[in-house]
TORZA-644216 format. One record per residue (C-alpha): residue in one letter; residue number from 1; x, y, z. Coordinates in steps of 0.02 Angstrom, whole numbers, plus 50000, padded with zeros to 5 digits. Layout:
<nodes>
   resn   resi       X       Y       Z
      A    NUM       X       Y       Z
...
</nodes>
This chain:
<nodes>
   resn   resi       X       Y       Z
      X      1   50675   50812   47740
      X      2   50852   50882   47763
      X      3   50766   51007   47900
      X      4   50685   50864   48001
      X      5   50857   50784   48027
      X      6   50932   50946   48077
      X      7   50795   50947   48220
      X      8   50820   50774   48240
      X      9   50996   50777   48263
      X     10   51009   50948   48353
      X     11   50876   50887   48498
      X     12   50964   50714   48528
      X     13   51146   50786   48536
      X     14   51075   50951   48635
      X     15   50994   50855   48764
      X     16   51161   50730   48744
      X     17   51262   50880   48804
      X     18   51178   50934   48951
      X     19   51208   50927   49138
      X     20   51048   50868   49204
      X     21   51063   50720   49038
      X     22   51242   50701   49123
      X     23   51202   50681   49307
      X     24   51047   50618   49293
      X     25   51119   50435   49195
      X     26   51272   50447   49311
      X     27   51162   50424   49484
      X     28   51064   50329   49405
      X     29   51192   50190   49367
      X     30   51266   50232   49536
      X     31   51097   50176   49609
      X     32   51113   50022   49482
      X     33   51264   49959   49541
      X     34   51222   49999   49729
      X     35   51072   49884   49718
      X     36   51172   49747   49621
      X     37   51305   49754   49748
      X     38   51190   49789   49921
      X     39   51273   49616   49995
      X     40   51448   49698   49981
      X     41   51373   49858   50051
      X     42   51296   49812   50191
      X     43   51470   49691   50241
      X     44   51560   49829   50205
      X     45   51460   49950   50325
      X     46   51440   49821   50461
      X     47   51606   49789   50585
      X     48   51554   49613   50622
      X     49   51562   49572   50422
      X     50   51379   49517   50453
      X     51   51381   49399   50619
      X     52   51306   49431   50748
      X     53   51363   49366   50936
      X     54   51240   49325   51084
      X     55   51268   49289   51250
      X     56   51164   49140   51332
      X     57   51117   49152   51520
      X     58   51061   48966   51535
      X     59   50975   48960   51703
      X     60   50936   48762   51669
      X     61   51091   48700   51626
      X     62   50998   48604   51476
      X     63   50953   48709   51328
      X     64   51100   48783   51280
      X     65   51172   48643   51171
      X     66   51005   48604   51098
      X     67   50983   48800   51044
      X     68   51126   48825   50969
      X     69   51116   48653   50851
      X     70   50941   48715   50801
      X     71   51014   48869   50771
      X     72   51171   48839   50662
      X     73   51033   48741   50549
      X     74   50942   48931   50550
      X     75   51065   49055   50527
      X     76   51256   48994   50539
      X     77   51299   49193   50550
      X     78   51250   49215   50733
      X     79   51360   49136   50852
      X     80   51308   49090   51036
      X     81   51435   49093   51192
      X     82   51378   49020   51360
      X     83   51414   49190   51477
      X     84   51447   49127   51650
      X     85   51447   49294   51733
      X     86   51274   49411   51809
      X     87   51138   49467   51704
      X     88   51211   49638   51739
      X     89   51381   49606   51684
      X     90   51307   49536   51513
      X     91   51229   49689   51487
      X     92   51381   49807   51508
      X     93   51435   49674   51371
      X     94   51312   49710   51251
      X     95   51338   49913   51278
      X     96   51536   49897   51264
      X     97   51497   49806   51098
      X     98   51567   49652   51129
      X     99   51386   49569   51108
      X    100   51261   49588   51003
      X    101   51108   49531   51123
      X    102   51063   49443   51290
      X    103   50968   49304   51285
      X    104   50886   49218   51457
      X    105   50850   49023   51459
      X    106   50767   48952   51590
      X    107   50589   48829   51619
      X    108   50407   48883   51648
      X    109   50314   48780   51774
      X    110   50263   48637   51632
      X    111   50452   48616   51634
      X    112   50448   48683   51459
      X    113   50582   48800   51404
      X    114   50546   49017   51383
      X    115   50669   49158   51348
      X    116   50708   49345   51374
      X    117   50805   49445   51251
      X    118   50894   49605   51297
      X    119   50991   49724   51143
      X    120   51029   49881   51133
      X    121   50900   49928   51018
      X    122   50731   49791   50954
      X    123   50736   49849   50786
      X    124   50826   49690   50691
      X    125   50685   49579   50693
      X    126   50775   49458   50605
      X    127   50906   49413   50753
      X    128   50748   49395   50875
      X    129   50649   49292   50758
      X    130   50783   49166   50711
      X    131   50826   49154   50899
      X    132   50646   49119   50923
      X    133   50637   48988   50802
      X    134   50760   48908   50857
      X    135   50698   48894   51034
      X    136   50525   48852   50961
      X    137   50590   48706   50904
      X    138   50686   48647   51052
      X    139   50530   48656   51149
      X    140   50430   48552   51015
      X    141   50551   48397   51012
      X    142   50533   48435   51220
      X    143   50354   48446   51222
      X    144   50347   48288   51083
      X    145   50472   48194   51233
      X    146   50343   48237   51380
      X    147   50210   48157   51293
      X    148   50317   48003   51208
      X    149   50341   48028   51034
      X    150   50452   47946   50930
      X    151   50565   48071   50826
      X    152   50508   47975   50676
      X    153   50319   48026   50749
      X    154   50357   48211   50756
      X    155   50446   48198   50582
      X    156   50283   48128   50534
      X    157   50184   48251   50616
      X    158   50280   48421   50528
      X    159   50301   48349   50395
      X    160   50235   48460   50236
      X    161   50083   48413   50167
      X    162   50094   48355   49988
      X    163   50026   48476   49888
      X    164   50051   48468   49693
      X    165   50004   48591   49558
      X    166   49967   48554   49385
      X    167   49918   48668   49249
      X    168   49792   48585   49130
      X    169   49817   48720   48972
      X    170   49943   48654   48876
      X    171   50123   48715   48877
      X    172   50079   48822   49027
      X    173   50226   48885   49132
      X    174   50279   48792   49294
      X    175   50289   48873   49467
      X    176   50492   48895   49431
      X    177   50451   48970   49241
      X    178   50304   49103   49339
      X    179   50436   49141   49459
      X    180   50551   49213   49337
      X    181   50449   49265   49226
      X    182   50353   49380   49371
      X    183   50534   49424   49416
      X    184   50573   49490   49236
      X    185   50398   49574   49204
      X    186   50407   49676   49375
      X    187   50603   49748   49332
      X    188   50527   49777   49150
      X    189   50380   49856   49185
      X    190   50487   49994   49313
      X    191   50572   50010   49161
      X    192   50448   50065   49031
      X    193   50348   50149   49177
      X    194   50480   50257   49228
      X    195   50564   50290   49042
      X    196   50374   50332   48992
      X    197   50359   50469   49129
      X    198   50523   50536   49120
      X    199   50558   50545   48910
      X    200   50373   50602   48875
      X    201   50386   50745   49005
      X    202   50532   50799   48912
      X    203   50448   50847   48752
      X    204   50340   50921   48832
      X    205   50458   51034   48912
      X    206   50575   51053   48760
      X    207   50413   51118   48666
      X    208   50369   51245   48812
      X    209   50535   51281   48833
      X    210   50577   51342   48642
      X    211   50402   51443   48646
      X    212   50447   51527   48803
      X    213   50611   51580   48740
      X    214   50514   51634   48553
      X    215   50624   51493   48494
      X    216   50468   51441   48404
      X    217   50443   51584   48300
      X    218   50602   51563   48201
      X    219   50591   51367   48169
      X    220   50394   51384   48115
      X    221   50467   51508   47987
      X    222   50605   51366   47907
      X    223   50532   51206   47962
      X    224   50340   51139   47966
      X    225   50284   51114   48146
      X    226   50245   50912   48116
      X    227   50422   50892   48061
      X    228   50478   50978   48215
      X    229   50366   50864   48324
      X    230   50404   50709   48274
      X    231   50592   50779   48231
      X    232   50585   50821   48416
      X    233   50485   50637   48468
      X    234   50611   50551   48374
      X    235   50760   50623   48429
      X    236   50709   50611   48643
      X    237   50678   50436   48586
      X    238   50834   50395   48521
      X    239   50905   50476   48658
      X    240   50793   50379   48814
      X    241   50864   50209   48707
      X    242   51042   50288   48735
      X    243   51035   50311   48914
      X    244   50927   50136   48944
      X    245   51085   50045   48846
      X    246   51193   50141   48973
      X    247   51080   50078   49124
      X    248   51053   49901   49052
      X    249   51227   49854   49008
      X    250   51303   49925   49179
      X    251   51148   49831   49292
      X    252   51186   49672   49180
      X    253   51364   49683   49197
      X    254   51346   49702   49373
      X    255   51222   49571   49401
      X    256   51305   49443   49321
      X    257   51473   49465   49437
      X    258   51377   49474   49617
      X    259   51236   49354   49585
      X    260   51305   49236   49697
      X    261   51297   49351   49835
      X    262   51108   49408   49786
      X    263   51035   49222   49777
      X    264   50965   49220   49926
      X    265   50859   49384   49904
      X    266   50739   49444   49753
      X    267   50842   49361   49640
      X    268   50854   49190   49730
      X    269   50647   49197   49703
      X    270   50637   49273   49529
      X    271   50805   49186   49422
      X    272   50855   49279   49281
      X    273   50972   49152   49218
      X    274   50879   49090   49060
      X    275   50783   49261   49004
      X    276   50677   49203   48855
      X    277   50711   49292   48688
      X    278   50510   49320   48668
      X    279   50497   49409   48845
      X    280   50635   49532   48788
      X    281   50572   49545   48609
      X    282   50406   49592   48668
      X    283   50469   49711   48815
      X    284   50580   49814   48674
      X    285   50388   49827   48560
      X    286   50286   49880   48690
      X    287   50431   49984   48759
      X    288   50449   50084   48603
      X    289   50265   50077   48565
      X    290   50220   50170   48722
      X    291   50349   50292   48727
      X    292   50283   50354   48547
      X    293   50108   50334   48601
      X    294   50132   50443   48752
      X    295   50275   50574   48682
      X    296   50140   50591   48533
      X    297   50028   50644   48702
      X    298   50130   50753   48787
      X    299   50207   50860   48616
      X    300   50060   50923   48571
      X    301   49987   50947   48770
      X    302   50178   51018   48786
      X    303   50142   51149   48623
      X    304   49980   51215   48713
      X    305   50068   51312   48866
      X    306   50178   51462   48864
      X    307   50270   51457   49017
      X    308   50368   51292   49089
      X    309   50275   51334   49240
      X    310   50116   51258   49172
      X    311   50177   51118   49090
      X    312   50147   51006   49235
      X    313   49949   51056   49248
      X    314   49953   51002   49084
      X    315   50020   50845   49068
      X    316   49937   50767   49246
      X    317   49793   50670   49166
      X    318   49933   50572   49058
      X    319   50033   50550   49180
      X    320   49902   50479   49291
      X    321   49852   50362   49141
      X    322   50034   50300   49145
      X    323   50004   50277   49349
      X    324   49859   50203   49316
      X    325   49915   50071   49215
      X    326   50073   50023   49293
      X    327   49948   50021   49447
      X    328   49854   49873   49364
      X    329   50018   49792   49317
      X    330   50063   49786   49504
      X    331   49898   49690   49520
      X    332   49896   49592   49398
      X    333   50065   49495   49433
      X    334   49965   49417   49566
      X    335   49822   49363   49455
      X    336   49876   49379   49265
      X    337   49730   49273   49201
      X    338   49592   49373   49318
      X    339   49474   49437   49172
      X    340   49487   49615   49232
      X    341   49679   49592   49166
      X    342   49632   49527   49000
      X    343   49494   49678   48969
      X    344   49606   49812   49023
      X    345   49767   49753   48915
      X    346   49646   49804   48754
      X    347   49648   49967   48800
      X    348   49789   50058   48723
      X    349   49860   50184   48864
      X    350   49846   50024   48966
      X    351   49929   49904   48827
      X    352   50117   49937   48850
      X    353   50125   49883   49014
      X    354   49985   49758   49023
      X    355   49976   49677   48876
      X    356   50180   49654   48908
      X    357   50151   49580   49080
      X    358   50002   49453   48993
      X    359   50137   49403   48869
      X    360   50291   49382   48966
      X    361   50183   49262   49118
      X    362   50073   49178   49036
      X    363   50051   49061   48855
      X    364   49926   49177   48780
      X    365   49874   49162   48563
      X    366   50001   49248   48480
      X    367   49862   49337   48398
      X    368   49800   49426   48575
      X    369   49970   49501   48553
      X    370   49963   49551   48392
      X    371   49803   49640   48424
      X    372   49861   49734   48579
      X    373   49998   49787   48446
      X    374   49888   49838   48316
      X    375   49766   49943   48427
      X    376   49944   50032   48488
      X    377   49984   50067   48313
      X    378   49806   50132   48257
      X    379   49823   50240   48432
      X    380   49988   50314   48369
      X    381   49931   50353   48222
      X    382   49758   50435   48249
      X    383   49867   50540   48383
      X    384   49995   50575   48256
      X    385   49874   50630   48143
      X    386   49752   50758   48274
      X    387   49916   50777   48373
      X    388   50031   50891   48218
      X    389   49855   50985   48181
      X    390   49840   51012   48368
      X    391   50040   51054   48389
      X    392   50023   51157   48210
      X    393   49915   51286   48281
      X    394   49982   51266   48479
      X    395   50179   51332   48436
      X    396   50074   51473   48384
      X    397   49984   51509   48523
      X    398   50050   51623   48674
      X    399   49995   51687   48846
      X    400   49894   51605   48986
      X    401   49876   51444   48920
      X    402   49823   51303   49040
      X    403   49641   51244   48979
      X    404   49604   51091   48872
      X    405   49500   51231   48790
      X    406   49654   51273   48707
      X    407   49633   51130   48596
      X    408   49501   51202   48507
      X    409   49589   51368   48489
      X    410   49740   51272   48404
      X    411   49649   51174   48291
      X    412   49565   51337   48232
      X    413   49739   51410   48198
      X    414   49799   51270   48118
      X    415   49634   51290   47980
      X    416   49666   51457   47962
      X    417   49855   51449   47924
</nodes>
């Protein structure tokens, strides 16, 4: 046992010590506190600290005032200035940088207002289509005028239809509860997707990496192959749970100091202010679940090559089950109940991800759970098991090696050892 531990250890603080390990967590909190701070960013980046200023050529004399009090209702960031001056004038305005955009008032022949908008460039959608809201309404209450309605008629007439939705299973979640709860599920489910890809890759090259280098030879001669595959499992494990607290703390930290800047985005929609213990307890299972499920995978597809150059070819059909399910995730935040959801959550390269997104949106039997669970744990182990005789005979095992027919050949091996 003293061996495994050596292996253990010696992977987890090897991997600990190197660059790519190094680099790799430090751009990837960079990129964590970018996104947690993209309000200050973009301020930061834009000279106007976010406002935008537009001159208004009112040819009618009328529609300025009512423009910009729809407006300021809108978007209080963009500021409108009656310009006095030509059309050309405004527009040597707008390329000095002293306006943002143009924007033309005047009446179409039902004495209904219409607009023109000049910028430099018509890629921000988002000044145009506030300005055009704003004059949308202007015309309504004009139009709603020309024919005699009373503003508590048009109030009546836009106002929202009442539309209420009740769940009839009991204790289901409320449109607020989904909301964060699909909020939650979608950062999670990155989470394990990525950490999946990236950890179980890893054994895979650690293994082709140490028979490449005839690493292998040595340790098979001190230390049984399974210890060294799950010493090896074990060890990249506690090592993806190192660099996750790294990511998790930092994004949390983050978060919590710039979320009133970030309400009115994703996290406006999806609150994360009351995260349920469940949700997180069942995130950390079928995190750690389906990182030994799938590192179980790649070790022994990882101890079947010789050369790092084919560990890729090797490994595609588990990363594409790994695609695939996060794939049906995506899907399935739309429709969690859908039945195709519920089948595919039973099956177990499918279970980390959807069984987790079945549990953390909706109130499903604890023991639907608990069976996704155990089918992840019978998985693991039937893996385990034809995974060390497959990895027993595949450390062994040298040359061209980039065939599933190889499993055969290091099963053989193993019997014959």
């Amino acid at each position: 046992m003293n061996s495994f531990w050596i292996i253990l250890f010696h992977t987890y603080v090897n991997k600990l010590k190197t660059k790519s390990f190094f680099f790799t967590t430090l751009l990837t909190v960079v990129i964590v506190l970018a996104l947690t701070n993209i309000q200050n960013i973009i301020h930061t980046f834009d000279k106007n600290d976010g406002k935008e200023k537009v001159a208004v050529l009112d040819e009618t004399g009328q529609l300025y005032n009512p423009l910009k009090k729809q407006l300021s209702t809108i978007n209080k960031d963009i500021t409108l200035t009656l310009y006095k001056g030509s059309l050309e004038k405004a527009e040597k305005k707008v390329e000095k940088g002293d306006y943002s955009a143009i924007i033309q008032l005047r009446y179409n022949d039902e004495k209904l207002p219409e607009a023109s908008f000049k910028a430099m460039s018509i890629a921000d959608s988002a000044l145009f289509t506030d300005l055009q809201t704003s004059l949308q309404q202007v015309k309504t209450m004009l139009a709603a005028a020309k024919i005699q309605l009373t503003p508590a008629q048009l109030q009546k007439l836009y106002e929202p239809v009442s539309f209420n939705k009740v769940a009839l299973e009991k204790n289901a979640k409320t449109e607020e509860e989904l909301n964060q709860a699909r909020g939650l599920v979608y950062v999670l489910l990155f989470i394990i997707y990525f950490s999946v890809i990236m950890y179980a890759n890893m054994i895979a090259m650690e293994v082709a990496i140490e028979k490449s280098s005839r690493v292998m030879e040595i340790l098979i001669s001190s230390v049984s192959p399974i210890k060294q595959m799950f010493a090896k499992i074990i060890g990249i494990g506690l090592l993806s749970l190192t660099q996750l607290a790294i990511f998790l703390s930092v994004g949390y930290v983050s978060l919590k100091q710039n979320m009133e800047s970030l309400k009115e985005g994703f996290f406006g929609v999806y609150g994360f202010g009351d995260i349920p213990v469940g949700t997180i307890t069942y995130a950390v299972i079928f995190f750690i679940l389906g990182y030994f499920l799938y590192a179980t995978l790649a070790a022994f597809l990882g101890s079947l090559v010789s050369r790092i150059e084919d560990v890729q070819q090797m490994i595609t059909p588990m990363t594409l089950l790994v695609v695939g399910g996060f794939m049906i995730s995506m899907f399935g935040l739309g429709k969690p109940d859908s039945t195709f959801i519920t089948a595919t959550s039973y099956i177990p390269f499918f279970t980390p991800m959807i069984m987790f997104l079945r549990v953390g949106m909706l109130n499903i039997p604890a023991w639907e759970s608990l069976i996704g669970i155990g089918l992840l744990i019978a998985t693991i182990i039937i893996l385990a098991i034809f995974g060390a005789r497959v990895y027993k005979g595949g450390v062994l095992m040298y040359g061209k090696s980039n065939s599933y027919k190889d499993i055969k050949k290091a099963l053989q091996l193993t019997k014959n050892k």
